[in-house]
N, C-alpha and C positions, 0 to 999 in steps of 0.2 A: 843204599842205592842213590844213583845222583836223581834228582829229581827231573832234570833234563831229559834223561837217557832212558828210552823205556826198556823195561827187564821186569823182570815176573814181580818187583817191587809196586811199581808202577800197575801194572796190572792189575793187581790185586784192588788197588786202593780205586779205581775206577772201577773195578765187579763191585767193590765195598759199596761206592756211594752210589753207583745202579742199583743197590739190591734197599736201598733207605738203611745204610748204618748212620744211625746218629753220632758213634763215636768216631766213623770214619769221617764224616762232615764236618764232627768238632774240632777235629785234628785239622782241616782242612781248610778251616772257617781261622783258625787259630794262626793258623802260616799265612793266611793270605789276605786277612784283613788288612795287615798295616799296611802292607805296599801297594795294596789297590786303592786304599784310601790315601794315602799320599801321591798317588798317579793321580786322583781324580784331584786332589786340593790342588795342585799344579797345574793342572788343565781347565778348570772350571773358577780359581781362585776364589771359593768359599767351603769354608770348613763344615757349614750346619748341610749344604745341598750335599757335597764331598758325600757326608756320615750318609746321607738318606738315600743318594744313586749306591752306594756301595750295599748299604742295609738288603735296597731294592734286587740290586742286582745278586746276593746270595739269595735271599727269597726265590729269586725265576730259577737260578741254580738249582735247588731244590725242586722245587715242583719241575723242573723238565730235566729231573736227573736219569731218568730211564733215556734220553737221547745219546747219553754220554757215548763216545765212538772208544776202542779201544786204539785208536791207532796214534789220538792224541792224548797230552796228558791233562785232564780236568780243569787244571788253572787257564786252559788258553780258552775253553767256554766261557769261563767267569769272566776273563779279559773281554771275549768279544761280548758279552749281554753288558757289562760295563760301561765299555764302547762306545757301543750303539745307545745307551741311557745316557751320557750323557751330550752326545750328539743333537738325540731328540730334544736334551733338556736346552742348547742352546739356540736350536731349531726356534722351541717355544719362545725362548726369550726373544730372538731378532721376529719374531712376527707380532709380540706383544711390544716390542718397540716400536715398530711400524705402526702399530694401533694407535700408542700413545702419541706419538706424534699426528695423525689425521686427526685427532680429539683434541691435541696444542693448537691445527691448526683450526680445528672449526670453531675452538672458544676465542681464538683471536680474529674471527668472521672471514678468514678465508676459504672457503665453504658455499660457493654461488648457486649451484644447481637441486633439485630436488634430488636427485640419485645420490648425489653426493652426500647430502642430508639424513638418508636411507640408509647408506651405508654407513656413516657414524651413528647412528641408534645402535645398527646391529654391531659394529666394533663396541662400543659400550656398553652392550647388553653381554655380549661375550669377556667385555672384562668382567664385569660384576659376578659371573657365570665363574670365573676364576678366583676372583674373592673370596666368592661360597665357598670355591670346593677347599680354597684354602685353608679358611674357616674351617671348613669340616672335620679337617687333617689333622687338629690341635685337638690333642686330650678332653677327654668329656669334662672334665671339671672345670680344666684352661675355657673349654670351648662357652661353655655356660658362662662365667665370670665374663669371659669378654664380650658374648651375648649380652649380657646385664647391663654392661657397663657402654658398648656402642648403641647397640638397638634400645635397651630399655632406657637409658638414660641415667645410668643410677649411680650415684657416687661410690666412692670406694667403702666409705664409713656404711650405707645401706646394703652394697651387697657385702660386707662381713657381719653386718646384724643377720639377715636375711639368710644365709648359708651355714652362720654360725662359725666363722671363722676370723680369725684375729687382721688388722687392718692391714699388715705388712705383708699376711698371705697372700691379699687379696692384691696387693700392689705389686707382689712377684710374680703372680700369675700374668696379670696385666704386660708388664715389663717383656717375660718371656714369651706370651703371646707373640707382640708385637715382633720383637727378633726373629722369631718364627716365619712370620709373617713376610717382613720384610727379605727373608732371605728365599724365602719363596715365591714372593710375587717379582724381586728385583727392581727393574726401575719404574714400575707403574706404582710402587708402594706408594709413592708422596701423591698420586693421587686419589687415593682411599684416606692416608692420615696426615 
């Protein structure tokens, strides 16, 4: 059955993933990753945010799969939660540009009034507030290592004594933090590191 064309093919596979088949999801998940994640790398021009709205957007798929209508066929849901993720994600970005920039200008003292002043606290308290959750987002073990290594201060040679791991582990974490990192914060990264 053509995928386009609904018929009792089509059908079925949308009663399938309304009802939580896993094997109809995998099958589902299996046809439809690569080309959504190639629509997102074209649109958003990074492969690591690309993988994670794509991840994301099967996720809400999933859990709001009892919405499923029959009259469409399943992949144009995944399209619009897609969509709209990475919409919002460039939403984020041009308002956390905006941020950076009022904070370019208040470190260059163009910055006169107290409100003004006010409002750059709270723009930098809301970057920082992004940082974290960035932070958060990374692997517990990622997250720890690179806790160790920004907050606590500790070189790489003390947290592989300290965790019990070899020195190069401890510099790959570090490494892939940061890519992490930077491909999720975008252009505020260079002012964290």
């Amino acid at each position: 059955m053509n995928e386009g064309t609904p018929g009792a093919g089509q059908y079925y596979s949308t009663e399938a993933l309304r009802g939580g088949s896993q094997i109809a999801f995998r099958d589902f998940y299996e046809k439809y990753w690569e080309p959504m994640f190639l629509w997102a790398c074209r649109f958003l021009q990074n492969e690591e945010e690309a993988k994670d709205l794509v991840a994301d957007s099967f996720i809400k798929f999933w859990e709001n799969r009892s919405r499923l209508n029959y009259r469409y066929p399943p992949h144009f849901y995944l399209h619009k939660i897609l969509k709209n993720s990475m919409i919002n994600s460039i939403q984020r970005k041009k308002n956390l540009h905006s941020k950076l920039v009022a904070l370019q200008d208040a470190a260059r003292g163009n910055i006169c009034s107290p409100s003004d002043n006010a409002a750059s606290l709270l723009e930098e308290k809301e970057l920082r507030h992004e940082l974290e959750k960035a932070i958060d987002s990374l692997p517990v073990r990622m997250k720890e290592i690179f806790r160790m290594s920004r907050n606590g201060h500790m070189s790489v040679p003390e947290i592989s004594e300290t965790l019990h791991l070899s020195s190069q582990t401890v510099k790959n974490q570090l490494t892939t933090a940061l890519k992490l990192l930077r491909a999720r914060l975008g252009s505020v990264f260079h002012l964290f590191f």
